[in-house]
N, C-alpha and C positions, 0 to 999 in steps of 0.2 A: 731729545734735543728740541729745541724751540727757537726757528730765524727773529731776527733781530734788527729788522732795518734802522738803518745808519740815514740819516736825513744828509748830513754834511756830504757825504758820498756819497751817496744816491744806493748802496749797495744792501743786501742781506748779510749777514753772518750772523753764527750759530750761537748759544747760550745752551749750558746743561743745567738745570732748576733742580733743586731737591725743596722741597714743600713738606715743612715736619706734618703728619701723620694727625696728632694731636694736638692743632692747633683749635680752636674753637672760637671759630670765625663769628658767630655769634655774638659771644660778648667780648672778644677782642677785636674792635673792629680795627687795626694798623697793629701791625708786626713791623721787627725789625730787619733789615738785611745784609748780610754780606757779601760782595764780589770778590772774586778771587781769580787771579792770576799764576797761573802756574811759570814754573819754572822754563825754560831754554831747552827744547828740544821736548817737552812733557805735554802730556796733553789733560784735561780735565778729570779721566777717571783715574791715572796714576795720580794728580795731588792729592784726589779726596783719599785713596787709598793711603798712600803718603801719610797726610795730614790729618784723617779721619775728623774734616772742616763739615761735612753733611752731621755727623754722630753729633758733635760740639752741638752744633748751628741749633741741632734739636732740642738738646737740651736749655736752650736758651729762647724756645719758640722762635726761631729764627730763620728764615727763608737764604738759602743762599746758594747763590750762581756761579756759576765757572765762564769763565771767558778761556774761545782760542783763540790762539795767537794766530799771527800768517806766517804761514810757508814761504822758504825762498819763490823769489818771482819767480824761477826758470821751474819748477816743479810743482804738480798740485800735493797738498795734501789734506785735505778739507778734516778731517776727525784728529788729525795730527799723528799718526801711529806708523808702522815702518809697511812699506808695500808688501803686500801679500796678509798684511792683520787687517781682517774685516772690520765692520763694526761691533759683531758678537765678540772677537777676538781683541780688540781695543775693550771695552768694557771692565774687563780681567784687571785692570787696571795693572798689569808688569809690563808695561811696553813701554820705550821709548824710542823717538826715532833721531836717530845719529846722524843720517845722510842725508837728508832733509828737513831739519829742525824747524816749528813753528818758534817762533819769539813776538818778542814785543817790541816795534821800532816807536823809540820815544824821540828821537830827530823828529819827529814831522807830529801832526794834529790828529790823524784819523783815529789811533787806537785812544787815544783823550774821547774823542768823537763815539767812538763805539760803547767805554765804556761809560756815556752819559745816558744812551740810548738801555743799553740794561737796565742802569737805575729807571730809567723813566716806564719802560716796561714792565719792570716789577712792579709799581708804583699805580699803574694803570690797571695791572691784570692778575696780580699776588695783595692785591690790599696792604703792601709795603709802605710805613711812613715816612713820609720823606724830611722829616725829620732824623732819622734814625736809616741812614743809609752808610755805610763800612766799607772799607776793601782790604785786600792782604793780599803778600802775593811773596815768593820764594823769588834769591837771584835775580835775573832777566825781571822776569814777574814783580820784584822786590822792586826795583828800581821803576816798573810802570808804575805798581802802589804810590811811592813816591811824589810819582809827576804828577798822576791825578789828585793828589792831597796838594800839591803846586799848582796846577793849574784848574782844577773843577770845585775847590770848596764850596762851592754854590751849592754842590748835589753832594757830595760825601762828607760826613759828621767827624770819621774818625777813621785813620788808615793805622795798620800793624805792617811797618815794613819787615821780612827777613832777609838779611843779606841783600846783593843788590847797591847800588848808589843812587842817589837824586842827580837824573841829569842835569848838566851845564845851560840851563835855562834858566828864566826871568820867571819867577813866580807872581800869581795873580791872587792878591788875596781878595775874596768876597765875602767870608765866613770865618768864625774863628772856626778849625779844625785840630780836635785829638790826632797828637802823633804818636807812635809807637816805634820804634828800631830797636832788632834782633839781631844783632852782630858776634859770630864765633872771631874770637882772637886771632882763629888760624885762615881765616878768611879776608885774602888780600881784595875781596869785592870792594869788602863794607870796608875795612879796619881804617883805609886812609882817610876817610869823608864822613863817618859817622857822627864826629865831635862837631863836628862844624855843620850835620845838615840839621839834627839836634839843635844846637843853639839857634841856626836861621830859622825853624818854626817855631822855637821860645819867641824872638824876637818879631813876627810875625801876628804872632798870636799875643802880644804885649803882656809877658807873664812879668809878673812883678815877685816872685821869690827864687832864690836860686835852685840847682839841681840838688835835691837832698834823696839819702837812700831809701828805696821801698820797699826791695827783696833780697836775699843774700841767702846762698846758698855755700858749698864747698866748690862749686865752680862757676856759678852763677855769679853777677853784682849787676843791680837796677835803679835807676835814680830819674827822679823826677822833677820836672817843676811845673807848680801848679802858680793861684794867682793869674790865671789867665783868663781873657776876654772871653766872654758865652761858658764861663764856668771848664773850661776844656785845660788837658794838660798832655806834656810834653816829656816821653820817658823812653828812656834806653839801657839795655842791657847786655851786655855782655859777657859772652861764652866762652872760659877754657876750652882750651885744645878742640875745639869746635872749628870746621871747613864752611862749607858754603853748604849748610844742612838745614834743615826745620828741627830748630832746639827740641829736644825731647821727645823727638819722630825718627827712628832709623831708618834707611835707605830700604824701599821694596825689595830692593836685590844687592848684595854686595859688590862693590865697586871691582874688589879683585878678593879671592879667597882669602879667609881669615883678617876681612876687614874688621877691625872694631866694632863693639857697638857703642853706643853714647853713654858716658857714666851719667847712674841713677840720679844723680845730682844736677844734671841738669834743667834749666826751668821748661817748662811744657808752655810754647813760645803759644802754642793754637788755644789751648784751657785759660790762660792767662789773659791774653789779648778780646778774650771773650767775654771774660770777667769784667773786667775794667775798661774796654765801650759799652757794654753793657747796660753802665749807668750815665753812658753821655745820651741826650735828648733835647736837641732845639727849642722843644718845646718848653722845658723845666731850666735845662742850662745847669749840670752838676758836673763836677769832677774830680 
């Protein structure tokens, strides 16, 4: 883990970095990165377990950070994990804490604030371009993804919401920004505000062609529109009988025995979204 001073707050908090292995700083002088946001009550090593966002990230020479959330005021929980799991025991990434959940309060500026300070940290001390700065985030986390793609395109190129909603605020465009949203059908988060947070970053992003299909599976459908300013595009897809889940990632632990798992058909929301920021770049402007 690696502190993170927050200039707006005057405070520390924490970032877990995974830095591929083989990246060859040498003749790559700027890598890409991505921020992530975990889920409501979850903390960083249960997403990447989750998500397996560090494996992805790699293969794509890509730097990529976890953000925690904050604990209710009235209880500490600095690593996010249930009292009595250490830091060796948080690591395992199967824990979640129920009784004191960290989250993401998008009502107010700080956690916008925090996660500018990551990018800027990467940026400084990971050789990250900032050109080519990302975020994603499940639920809770889904919906900070969101805000920051609303309120910081200054600093992030191209957000992958899952689940989650765009909160009830006034967006600030500076930048055009790649959107991404991963909505399961059975997921009352996203399903009611999808269609509309979709069109508001077409609109935003002044896309001149409509939503046309780009993936299609047996339960899967994904549609885009492209024709946007800084080359950037705007795409959503939707999941049968899918909950408030990371498409094509089963749940570390079963919700209750003989839970489902996700039909094969499902899109792989983390391979996907990797894919296709991938090739967005400030610098170049493609999408």
């Amino acid at each position: 883990m690696t502190d993170v001073f927050v200039e707006e707050t005057g405070t520390n908090r924490s970032t877990l970095i995974h830095v591929p292995e083989d990246i060859d700083f040498i003749s790559v002088s700027r890598v890409p990165a991505m921020i992530a946001f975990p889920g409501w009550h979850s903390n960083p090593w249960y997403f990447d377990r989750l998500t397996g966002l560090s494996q992805t990230g790699s293969k794509y020479g890509m730097v990529t950070a976890f953000g925690f959330g904050r604990p209710p005021a009235s209880e500490e929980s600095p690593i996010c994990c249930p009292k009595g799991c250490d830091l060796v025991c948080c690591t395992k990434g199967d824990k979640l804490d129920l009784l004191r959940p960290c989250a993401w309060h998008t009502e107010d500026s700080e956690d916008v604030a925090y996660a500018k300070a990551i990018a800027a940290m990467l940026q400084r001390d990971t050789c990250v371009d900032p050109g080519r700065v990302f975020a994603t985030g499940l639920s809770n986390g889904g919906s900070m993804a969101a805000l920051v793609a609303c309120k910081a395109s200054d600093v992030f190129a191209g957000v992958a919401q899952m689940s989650g909603a765009l909160p009830q605020v006034k967006c600030v465009r500076d930048k055009p920004i790649a959107f991404m949203a991963f909505c399961g059908l059975d997921d009352k988060s996203c399903t009611p505000t999808s269609n509309q947070t979709v069109k508001q970053f077409a609109a935003m992003n002044k896309c001149t062609e409509p939503f046309r299909p780009t993936f299609e599976s047996a339960t899967t459908k994904c549609r885009a529109a492209r024709g946007c300013e800084g080359g950037v595009f705007v795409e959503q897809c939707f999941i049968q009988g899918l909950g408030d889940e990371v498409p094509g990632h089963d749940r570390v632990k079963p919700l209750y025995p003989g839970e489902p798992k996700q039909a094969p058909t499902n899109i792989d929301a983390i391979a996907y979204a990797h894919n296709r920021l991938s090739i967005i770049s400030r610098d170049k402007g493609s999408g």
